[in-house]
N, C-alpha and C positions, 0 to 999 in steps of 0.2 A: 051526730047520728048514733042512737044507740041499736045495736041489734041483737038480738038473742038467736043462736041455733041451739038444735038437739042434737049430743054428740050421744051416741050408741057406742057401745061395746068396750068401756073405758074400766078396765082388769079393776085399780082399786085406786083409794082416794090421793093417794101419794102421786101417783098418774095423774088425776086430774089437779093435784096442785101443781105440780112441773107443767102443765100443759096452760095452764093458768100466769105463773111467772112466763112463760118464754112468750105470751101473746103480750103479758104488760111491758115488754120490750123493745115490742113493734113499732118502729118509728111510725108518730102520729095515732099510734091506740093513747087516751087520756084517762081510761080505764077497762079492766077487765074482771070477770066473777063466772067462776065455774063452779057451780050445785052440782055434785058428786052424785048422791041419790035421786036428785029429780034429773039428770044428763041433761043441765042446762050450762052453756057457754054464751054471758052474756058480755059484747064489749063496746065502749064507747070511743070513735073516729068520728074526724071531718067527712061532710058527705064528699066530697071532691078528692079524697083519697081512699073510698071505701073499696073500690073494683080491687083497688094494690093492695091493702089491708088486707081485705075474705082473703084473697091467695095466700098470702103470709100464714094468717090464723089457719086456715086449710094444712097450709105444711107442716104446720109447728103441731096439729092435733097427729097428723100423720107419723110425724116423726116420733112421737112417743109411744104409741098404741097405732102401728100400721093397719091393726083390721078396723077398726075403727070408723061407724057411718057419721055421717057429718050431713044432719036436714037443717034445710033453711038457706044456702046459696043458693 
């Protein structure tokens, strides 16, 4: 299952590659791609572990860039 969010307010592109590696870590993501300038985070999981996944991705945006909006869960 691939899914793409819109992550807002990500300071600068260094951010969004740290934010990028710590999701390609996530047990069961197969792939991940963060566009810096279009604030796209897009990553591919099994749909049977996507609920557990979003939470992960969720955390791992937050923990870089805490203000940080996150559309598309």
């Amino acid at each position: 299952m691939k899914k793409t969010l819109t992550v807002k307010d990500v300071d600068c592109a260094a951010c969004a590659a740290k934010i990028e590696r710590n999701v390609k870590k996530i047990a069961g993501v197969t792939d991940a791609n963060f566009n810096f300038f279009a604030e796209k985070l897009t990553f591919e999981c099994n749909e049977s572990d996507f609920e557990r996944v979003a939470e992960e991705v969720a955390r791992c945006c937050k923990k870089v860039e805490p203000d940080c909006k996150i559309i598309g869960l």
